[in-house]
C-alpha positions as CSV (number, residue, x, y, z in Angstrom):
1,X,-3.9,3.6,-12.2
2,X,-1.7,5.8,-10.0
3,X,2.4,5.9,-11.4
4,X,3.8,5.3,-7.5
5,X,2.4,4.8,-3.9
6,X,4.2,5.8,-1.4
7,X,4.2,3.9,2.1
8,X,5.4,5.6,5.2
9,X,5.3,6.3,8.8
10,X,3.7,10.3,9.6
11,X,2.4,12.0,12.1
12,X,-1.5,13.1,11.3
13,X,-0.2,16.9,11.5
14,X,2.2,16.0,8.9
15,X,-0.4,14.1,6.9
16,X,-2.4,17.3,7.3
17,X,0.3,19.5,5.8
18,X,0.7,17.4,2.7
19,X,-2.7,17.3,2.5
20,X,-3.0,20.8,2.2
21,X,0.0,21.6,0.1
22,X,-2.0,19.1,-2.2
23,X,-5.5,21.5,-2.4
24,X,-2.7,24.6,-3.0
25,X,-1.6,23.2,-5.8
26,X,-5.2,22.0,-7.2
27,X,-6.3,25.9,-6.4
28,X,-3.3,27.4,-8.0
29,X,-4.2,24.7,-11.2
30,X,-0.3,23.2,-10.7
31,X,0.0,19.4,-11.9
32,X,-0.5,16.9,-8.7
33,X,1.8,14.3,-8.5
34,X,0.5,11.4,-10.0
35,X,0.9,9.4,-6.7
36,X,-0.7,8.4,-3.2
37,X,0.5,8.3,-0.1
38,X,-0.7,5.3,2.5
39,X,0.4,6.7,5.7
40,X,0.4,5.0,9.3
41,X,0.6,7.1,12.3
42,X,2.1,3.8,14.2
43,X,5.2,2.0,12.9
44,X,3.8,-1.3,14.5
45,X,0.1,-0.9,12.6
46,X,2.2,-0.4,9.6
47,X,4.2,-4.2,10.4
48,X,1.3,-5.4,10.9
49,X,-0.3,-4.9,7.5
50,X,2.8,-5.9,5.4
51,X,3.6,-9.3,7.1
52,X,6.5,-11.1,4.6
53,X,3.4,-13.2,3.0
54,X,1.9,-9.7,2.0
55,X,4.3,-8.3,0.5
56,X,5.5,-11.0,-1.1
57,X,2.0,-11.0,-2.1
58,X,2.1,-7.5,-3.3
59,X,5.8,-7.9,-5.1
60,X,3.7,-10.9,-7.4
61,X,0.7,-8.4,-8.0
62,X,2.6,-5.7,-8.8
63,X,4.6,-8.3,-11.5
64,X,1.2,-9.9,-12.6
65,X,-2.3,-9.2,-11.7
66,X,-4.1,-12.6,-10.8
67,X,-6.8,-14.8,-9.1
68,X,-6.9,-15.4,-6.1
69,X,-6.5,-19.4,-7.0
70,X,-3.4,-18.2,-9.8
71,X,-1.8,-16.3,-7.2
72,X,-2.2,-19.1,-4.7
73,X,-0.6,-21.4,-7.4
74,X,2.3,-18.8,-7.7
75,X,3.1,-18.1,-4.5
76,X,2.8,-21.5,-3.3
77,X,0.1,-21.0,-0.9
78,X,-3.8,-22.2,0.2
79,X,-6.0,-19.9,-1.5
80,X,-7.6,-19.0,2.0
81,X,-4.4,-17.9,3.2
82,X,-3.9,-15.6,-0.2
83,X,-7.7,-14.6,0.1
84,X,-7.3,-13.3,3.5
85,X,-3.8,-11.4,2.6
86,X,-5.5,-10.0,-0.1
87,X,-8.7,-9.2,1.4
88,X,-6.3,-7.3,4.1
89,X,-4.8,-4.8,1.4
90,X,-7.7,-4.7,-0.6
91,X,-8.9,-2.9,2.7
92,X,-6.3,-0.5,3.1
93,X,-6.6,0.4,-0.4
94,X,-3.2,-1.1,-1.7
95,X,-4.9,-3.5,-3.8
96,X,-8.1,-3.5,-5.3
97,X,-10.2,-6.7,-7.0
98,X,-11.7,-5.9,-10.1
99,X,-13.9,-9.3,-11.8
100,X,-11.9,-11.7,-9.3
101,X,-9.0,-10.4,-10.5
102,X,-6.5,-8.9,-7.7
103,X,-4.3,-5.4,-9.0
104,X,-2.2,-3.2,-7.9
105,X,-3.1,0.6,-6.7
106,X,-0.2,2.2,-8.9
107,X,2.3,0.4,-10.8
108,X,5.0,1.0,-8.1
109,X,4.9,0.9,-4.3
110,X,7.7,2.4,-2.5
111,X,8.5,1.8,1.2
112,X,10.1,4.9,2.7
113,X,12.4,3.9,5.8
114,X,10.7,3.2,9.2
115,X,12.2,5.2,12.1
116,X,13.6,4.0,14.6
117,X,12.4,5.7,18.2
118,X,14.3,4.8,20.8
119,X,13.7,2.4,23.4
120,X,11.2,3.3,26.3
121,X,13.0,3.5,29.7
């Protein structure tokens, strides 16, 4: 499992750069961080995905891997309701479902700050 995953808004020509700083560093035979970055071109697609259920969602995996039906039970929810929040990360790859059991990428996910653009005129 991956220390920390790191959430934030980039460009693809700065997802590019990273990426490439990355395969320096493996050529050069440097250490890699031991992270990953999930990174969303559009601030909204990025809303979308962490809706307050999923991350609450995410905050209880991250505390305690579960069911679906145990996370249901502590999160006070219909298990459809989980299994469709879940089902969303699990396809992004912030979570991942091993024997029915729902866990965490890395042990940490931070959030980096979302910028604000201005207003269209």
């Amino acid at each position: 499992m991956m220390k920390m995953m790191i959430v934030k808004v980039e460009s693809f020509e700065e997802m590019l750069r990273w990426s490439e700083e990355i395969a320096q560093m493996i050529d050069r035979g440097e250490k890699i961080p031991e992270s990953c970055i999930r990174s969303f071109e559009d601030p909204e697609d990025l809303r979308a995905l962490f809706t307050p259920s999923r991350h609450k969602l995410l905050t209880e995996v991250l505390r305690c891997p579960g069911s679906v039906d145990e996370l249901s039970t502590r999160l006070q929810r219909m298990p459809v309701e989980v299994e469709q929040d879940v089902r969303a990360l699990v396809e992004t790859d912030i979570l991942t479902m091993e024997q029915d059991v729902v866990h965490p990428i890395a042990e940490a996910v931070i959030f980096e700050p979302i910028p604000q653009f201005a207003p269209e005129v």
